[in-house]
N, C-alpha and C positions, 0 to 999 in steps of 0.2 A: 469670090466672097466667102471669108472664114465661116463656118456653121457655130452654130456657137452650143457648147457641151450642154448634156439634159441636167437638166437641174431636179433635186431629189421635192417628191409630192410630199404635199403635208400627210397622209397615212405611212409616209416613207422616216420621215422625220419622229413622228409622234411612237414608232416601232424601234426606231433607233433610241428614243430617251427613255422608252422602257425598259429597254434592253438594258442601259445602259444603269437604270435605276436600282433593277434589280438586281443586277454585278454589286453595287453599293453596295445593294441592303447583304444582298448572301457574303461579300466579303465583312461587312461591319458584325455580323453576326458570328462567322469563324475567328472573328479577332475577340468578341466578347465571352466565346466559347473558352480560348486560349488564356486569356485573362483570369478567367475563373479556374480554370486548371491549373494554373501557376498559383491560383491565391491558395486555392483547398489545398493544394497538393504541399504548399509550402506551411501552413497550417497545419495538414498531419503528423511531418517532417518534426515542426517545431516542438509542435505537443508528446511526440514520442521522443526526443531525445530529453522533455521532462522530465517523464515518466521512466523514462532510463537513468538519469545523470542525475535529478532534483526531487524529486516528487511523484510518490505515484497514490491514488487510489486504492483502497480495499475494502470487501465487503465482511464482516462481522457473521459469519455462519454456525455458531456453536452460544452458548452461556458461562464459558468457561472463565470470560473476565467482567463478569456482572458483579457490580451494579455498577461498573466504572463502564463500560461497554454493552451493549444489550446487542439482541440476536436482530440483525440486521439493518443496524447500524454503517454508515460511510465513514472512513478514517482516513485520513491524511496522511503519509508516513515520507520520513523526508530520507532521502537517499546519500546523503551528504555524513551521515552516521551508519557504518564506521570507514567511511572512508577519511574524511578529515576530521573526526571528533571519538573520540572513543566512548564507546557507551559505559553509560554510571548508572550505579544500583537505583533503581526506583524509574528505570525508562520502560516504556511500553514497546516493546520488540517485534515485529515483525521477521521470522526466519522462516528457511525449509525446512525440511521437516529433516533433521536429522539421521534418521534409521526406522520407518512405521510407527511413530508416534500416533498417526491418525488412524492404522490399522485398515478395515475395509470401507475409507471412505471414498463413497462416486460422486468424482466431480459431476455438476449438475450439466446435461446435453446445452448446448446451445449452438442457437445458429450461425452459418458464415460471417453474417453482418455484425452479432456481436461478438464472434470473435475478433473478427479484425478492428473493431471500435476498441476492445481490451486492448490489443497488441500497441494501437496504437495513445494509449492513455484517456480517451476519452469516456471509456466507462471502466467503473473499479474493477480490482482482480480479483474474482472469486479465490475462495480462499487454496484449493487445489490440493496444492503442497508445501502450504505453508500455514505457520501458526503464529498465531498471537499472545507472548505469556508479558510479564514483569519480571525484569532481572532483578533480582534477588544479592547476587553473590557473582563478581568479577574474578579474573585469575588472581590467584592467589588467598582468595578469601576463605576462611573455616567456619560454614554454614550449620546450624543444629535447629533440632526443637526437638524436644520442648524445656525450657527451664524450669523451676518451681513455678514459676508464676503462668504458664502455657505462651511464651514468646518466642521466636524466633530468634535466637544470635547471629552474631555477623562478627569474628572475632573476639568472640568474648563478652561484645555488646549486647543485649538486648534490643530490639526495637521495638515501636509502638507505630502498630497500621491501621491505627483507625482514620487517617488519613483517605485508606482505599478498599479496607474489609469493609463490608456490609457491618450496622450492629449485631452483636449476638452471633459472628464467624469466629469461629476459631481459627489461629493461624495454622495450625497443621495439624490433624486428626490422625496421622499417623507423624512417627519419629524420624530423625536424619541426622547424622552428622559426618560429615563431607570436606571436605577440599577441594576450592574450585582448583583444576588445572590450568596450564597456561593457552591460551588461547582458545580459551571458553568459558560459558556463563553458568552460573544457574537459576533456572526462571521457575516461578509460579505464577498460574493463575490468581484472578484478585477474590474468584468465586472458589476459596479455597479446597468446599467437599465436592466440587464437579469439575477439577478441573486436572486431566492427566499428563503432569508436566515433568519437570526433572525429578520429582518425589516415586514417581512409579516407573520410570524408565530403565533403571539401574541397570538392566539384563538388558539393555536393549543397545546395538553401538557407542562408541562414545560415553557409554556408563550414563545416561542421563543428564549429561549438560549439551550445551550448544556451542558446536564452534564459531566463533567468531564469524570466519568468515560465512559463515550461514546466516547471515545475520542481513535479511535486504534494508532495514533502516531503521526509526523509531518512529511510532506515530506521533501525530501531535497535534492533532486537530480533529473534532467530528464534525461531518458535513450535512448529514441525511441521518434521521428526519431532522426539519428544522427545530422541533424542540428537544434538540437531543444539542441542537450548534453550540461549539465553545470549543478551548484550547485543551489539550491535554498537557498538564504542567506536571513536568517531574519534584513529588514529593520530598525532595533534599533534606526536610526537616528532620525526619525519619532518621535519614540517614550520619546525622550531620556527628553523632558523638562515636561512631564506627574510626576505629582506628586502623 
Protein backbone atom coordinates (compact mmCIF):
# COMPACT_ATOMS: atom_id res chain seq x y z
CA UNK A 1 0.00 0.00 0.00
CA UNK A 2 1.33 3.55 -1.44
CA UNK A 3 1.73 6.01 1.75
CA UNK A 4 0.23 8.90 0.56
CA UNK A 5 2.75 12.34 0.70
CA UNK A 6 2.13 14.90 3.98
CA UNK A 7 0.01 17.40 2.90
CA UNK A 8 1.00 21.18 4.11
CA UNK A 9 -1.14 22.35 7.59
CA UNK A 10 -3.16 25.41 7.41
CA UNK A 11 -0.35 27.55 9.64
CA UNK A 12 1.85 26.11 6.91
CA UNK A 13 -0.18 27.55 4.10
CA UNK A 14 -1.35 30.75 5.79
CA UNK A 15 2.98 31.35 6.39
CA UNK A 16 3.41 30.56 2.87
CA UNK A 17 0.82 33.46 1.49
CA UNK A 18 2.45 35.74 3.82
CA UNK A 19 5.37 35.16 2.65
CA UNK A 20 4.37 35.36 -0.45
CA UNK A 21 2.28 38.64 0.16
CA UNK A 22 4.87 40.35 1.29
CA UNK A 23 7.46 39.66 -1.76
CA UNK A 24 4.37 41.55 -3.61
CA UNK A 25 4.02 44.24 -1.43
CA UNK A 26 8.28 44.87 -1.18
CA UNK A 27 8.52 44.08 -4.90
CA UNK A 28 5.44 46.66 -5.93
CA UNK A 29 7.14 49.18 -3.64
CA UNK A 30 10.85 48.88 -5.41
CA UNK A 31 8.94 49.36 -8.77
CA UNK A 32 7.15 52.55 -7.46
CA UNK A 33 10.43 53.60 -6.00
CA UNK A 34 11.91 53.17 -9.63
CA UNK A 35 9.06 54.96 -11.31
CA UNK A 36 9.41 57.98 -9.34
CA UNK A 37 13.12 58.04 -10.01
CA UNK A 38 12.65 57.92 -13.58
CA UNK A 39 9.92 60.65 -13.39
CA UNK A 40 12.11 63.30 -10.95
CA UNK A 41 14.98 62.39 -12.53
CA UNK A 42 13.67 62.99 -15.97
CA UNK A 43 11.96 66.20 -14.84
CA UNK A 44 15.46 67.57 -13.54
CA UNK A 45 16.95 66.53 -16.98
CA UNK A 46 14.20 68.46 -18.75
CA UNK A 47 14.03 71.45 -16.72
CA UNK A 48 17.91 71.96 -16.99
CA UNK A 49 18.35 71.59 -20.46
CA UNK A 50 15.54 74.84 -20.34
CA UNK A 51 17.35 76.60 -18.25
CA UNK A 52 20.33 75.88 -20.65
CA UNK A 53 19.00 75.89 -24.24
CA UNK A 54 15.35 78.23 -23.48
CA UNK A 55 14.84 79.89 -20.44
CA UNK A 56 16.35 80.59 -17.35
CA UNK A 57 15.43 82.48 -14.18
CA UNK A 58 17.05 85.38 -12.27
CA UNK A 59 17.05 87.17 -9.35
CA UNK A 60 17.10 91.29 -9.50
CA UNK A 61 19.90 91.96 -6.71
CA UNK A 62 20.83 95.73 -7.09
CA UNK A 63 18.32 99.09 -8.11
CA UNK A 64 20.42 99.80 -11.02
CA UNK A 65 17.21 99.15 -13.52
CA UNK A 66 14.45 100.70 -11.30
CA UNK A 67 11.62 101.54 -11.87
CA UNK A 68 11.52 99.10 -14.74
CA UNK A 69 12.94 96.37 -12.41
CA UNK A 70 13.16 96.58 -8.53
CA UNK A 71 15.50 94.90 -5.99
CA UNK A 72 14.31 91.54 -5.92
CA UNK A 73 12.28 90.92 -8.30
CA UNK A 74 12.10 87.24 -10.60
CA UNK A 75 12.81 87.77 -14.49
CA UNK A 76 12.52 85.60 -17.28
CA UNK A 77 15.32 85.78 -19.74
CA UNK A 78 15.02 83.76 -22.81
CA UNK A 79 18.32 82.05 -24.01
CA UNK A 80 17.40 81.87 -27.59
CA UNK A 81 18.96 85.73 -27.92
CA UNK A 82 21.61 85.86 -29.27
CA UNK A 83 21.76 82.73 -30.40
CA UNK A 84 19.12 82.82 -33.01
CA UNK A 85 18.01 86.48 -32.89
CA UNK A 86 20.26 89.29 -32.50
CA UNK A 87 19.83 91.62 -29.71
CA UNK A 88 18.19 95.30 -30.58
CA UNK A 89 18.56 98.47 -28.76
CA UNK A 90 15.99 98.84 -26.11
CA UNK A 91 16.37 94.86 -24.99
CA UNK A 92 16.89 94.19 -21.40
CA UNK A 93 20.28 92.13 -21.19
CA UNK A 94 21.23 89.69 -19.06
CA UNK A 95 25.51 89.16 -19.29
CA UNK A 96 28.63 88.40 -17.38
CA UNK A 97 30.28 90.53 -16.08
CA UNK A 98 32.75 91.60 -18.64
CA UNK A 99 36.13 92.58 -16.54
CA UNK A 100 34.98 93.63 -12.46
CA UNK A 101 32.02 95.55 -13.28
CA UNK A 102 30.66 94.33 -10.03
CA UNK A 103 33.95 95.06 -8.18
CA UNK A 104 33.83 93.40 -4.57
CA UNK A 105 30.55 91.80 -4.82
CA UNK A 106 29.90 88.35 -2.50
CA UNK A 107 27.82 86.08 -4.00
CA UNK A 108 25.23 85.28 -1.18
CA UNK A 109 26.38 81.56 0.72
CA UNK A 110 24.00 79.14 0.01
CA UNK A 111 23.25 75.70 0.70
CA UNK A 112 23.75 72.31 -1.25
CA UNK A 113 20.13 72.03 -1.98
CA UNK A 114 19.82 75.26 -3.49
CA UNK A 115 22.56 75.10 -5.20
CA UNK A 116 21.73 72.23 -7.02
CA UNK A 117 17.74 73.49 -7.47
CA UNK A 118 20.00 76.63 -9.42
CA UNK A 119 22.06 74.29 -11.41
CA UNK A 120 19.25 72.65 -12.18
CA UNK A 121 16.73 75.66 -13.28
CA UNK A 122 14.25 75.32 -10.77
CA UNK A 123 15.25 78.25 -8.65
CA UNK A 124 16.49 81.62 -10.22
CA UNK A 125 20.34 82.48 -10.54
CA UNK A 126 21.48 84.86 -8.33
CA UNK A 127 22.93 87.39 -9.89
CA UNK A 128 26.78 86.11 -9.21
CA UNK A 129 28.39 87.32 -12.29
CA UNK A 130 26.34 88.59 -14.03
CA UNK A 131 24.43 91.83 -14.69
CA UNK A 132 21.52 93.26 -15.96
CA UNK A 133 21.66 96.65 -18.16
CA UNK A 134 19.58 98.02 -21.56
CA UNK A 135 21.28 97.95 -24.73
CA UNK A 136 21.52 101.26 -25.66
CA UNK A 137 23.98 101.08 -28.74
CA UNK A 138 24.61 97.85 -31.14
CA UNK A 139 27.97 97.41 -33.32
CA UNK A 140 28.53 99.89 -35.15
CA UNK A 141 26.41 102.56 -33.61
CA UNK A 142 27.76 106.35 -32.54
CA UNK A 143 26.30 106.75 -28.91
CA UNK A 144 26.58 110.49 -27.04
CA UNK A 145 24.95 112.66 -24.57
CA UNK A 146 24.34 114.99 -23.98
CA UNK A 147 22.59 117.32 -26.85
CA UNK A 148 21.26 120.86 -26.26
CA UNK A 149 18.26 119.39 -25.05
CA UNK A 150 19.97 116.57 -22.39
CA UNK A 151 19.15 113.41 -24.75
CA UNK A 152 20.94 110.62 -25.74
CA UNK A 153 21.86 110.01 -29.56
CA UNK A 154 22.15 107.05 -31.32
CA UNK A 155 23.65 108.13 -34.78
CA UNK A 156 22.84 111.46 -34.88
CA UNK A 157 19.25 110.71 -33.63
CA UNK A 158 18.06 111.77 -30.46
CA UNK A 159 15.88 109.57 -28.45
CA UNK A 160 13.15 110.04 -25.90
CA UNK A 161 13.12 107.43 -22.85
CA UNK A 162 10.47 108.31 -21.11
CA UNK A 163 9.29 105.10 -22.13
CA UNK A 164 11.78 103.51 -19.29
CA UNK A 165 13.47 106.61 -17.29
CA UNK A 166 11.60 107.22 -14.13
CA UNK A 167 9.93 111.01 -14.30
CA UNK A 168 12.43 113.79 -13.60
CA UNK A 169 15.81 111.08 -14.70
CA UNK A 170 18.09 112.38 -16.42
CA UNK A 171 19.41 110.46 -19.39
CA UNK A 172 23.08 110.79 -18.44
CA UNK A 173 24.62 113.04 -15.77
CA UNK A 174 27.85 112.60 -16.99
CA UNK A 175 28.89 112.85 -20.98
CA UNK A 176 29.85 110.14 -23.77
CA UNK A 177 30.60 109.74 -27.07
CA UNK A 178 31.42 106.37 -28.34
CA UNK A 179 31.55 103.85 -31.07
CA UNK A 180 29.90 100.82 -30.59
CA UNK A 181 32.49 98.08 -31.80
CA UNK A 182 31.81 95.13 -33.66
CA UNK A 183 30.72 92.63 -31.48
CA UNK A 184 29.47 94.50 -28.73
CA UNK A 185 26.91 96.50 -26.91
CA UNK A 186 26.53 99.48 -25.11
CA UNK A 187 24.11 99.08 -22.09
CA UNK A 188 22.70 101.38 -19.38
CA UNK A 189 20.97 101.06 -16.54
CA UNK A 190 17.25 102.38 -16.75
CA UNK A 191 17.99 104.04 -12.95
CA UNK A 192 20.34 106.24 -14.88
CA UNK A 193 22.33 107.99 -11.37
CA UNK A 194 22.89 104.46 -9.77
CA UNK A 195 23.66 102.56 -12.21
CA UNK A 196 27.46 101.58 -13.21
CA UNK A 197 27.41 100.50 -16.77
CA UNK A 198 29.28 101.08 -20.05
CA UNK A 199 29.30 104.97 -19.00
CA UNK A 200 31.94 104.23 -16.10
CA UNK A 201 33.65 101.35 -17.32
CA UNK A 202 35.82 102.86 -19.92
CA UNK A 203 39.30 101.79 -18.10
CA UNK A 204 37.99 98.77 -17.45
CA UNK A 205 38.47 95.57 -20.38
CA UNK A 206 36.78 95.90 -23.42
CA UNK A 207 36.59 99.70 -22.80
CA UNK A 208 32.96 99.57 -21.34
CA UNK A 209 30.87 97.63 -23.68
CA UNK A 210 29.73 94.06 -23.68
CA UNK A 211 30.68 91.54 -25.88
CA UNK A 212 28.32 89.81 -27.35
CA UNK A 213 29.03 86.79 -26.76
CA UNK A 214 28.78 87.60 -22.99
CA UNK A 215 25.53 88.10 -23.51
CA UNK A 216 23.37 84.85 -21.56
CA UNK A 217 19.89 86.20 -23.09
CA UNK A 218 17.13 88.99 -22.89
CA UNK A 219 14.62 89.12 -20.20
CA UNK A 220 11.19 89.34 -20.87
CA UNK A 221 9.01 88.53 -18.39
CA UNK A 222 8.76 89.26 -14.29
CA UNK A 223 7.68 86.46 -12.34
CA UNK A 224 7.95 87.24 -8.52
CA UNK A 225 6.38 89.33 -6.73
CA UNK A 226 3.05 88.63 -8.25
CA UNK A 227 2.29 92.41 -8.51
CA UNK A 228 5.35 93.02 -10.05
CA UNK A 229 3.82 89.98 -13.03
CA UNK A 230 3.84 91.15 -16.69
CA UNK A 231 6.05 90.99 -20.01
CA UNK A 232 8.86 93.05 -20.47
CA UNK A 233 8.33 94.47 -24.05
CA UNK A 234 11.17 96.08 -26.02
CA UNK A 235 10.51 99.85 -26.45
CA UNK A 236 11.03 100.01 -30.42
CA UNK A 237 9.37 103.29 -30.45
CA UNK A 238 12.16 104.91 -29.05
CA UNK A 239 14.18 103.57 -31.25
CA UNK A 240 12.26 103.43 -34.33
CA UNK A 241 13.68 107.09 -36.17
CA UNK A 242 17.66 105.80 -35.30
CA UNK A 243 19.17 105.27 -38.56
Amino acid sequence: MLASPDLPTRRELRLAESAESKGKSRNGFLNLLKETGIIVGSALIVSWLIKTFLVQAFYIPSESMEATLDVGDRVLVSRLVPRFRQVSRGDIVVFRDPGDWLGAYTVPERGLVTRALTLVGLLPQDSGEHLIKRAIGVPGDHVACCDAAGLVSINGEPIMEALYLAPGVSPSVSSFDVVVPDGTLFVMGDNRPNSADSRYNSEKPYGGFVPIDNVVGTAFATIWPFNHLGLLRNPSSVFELVP
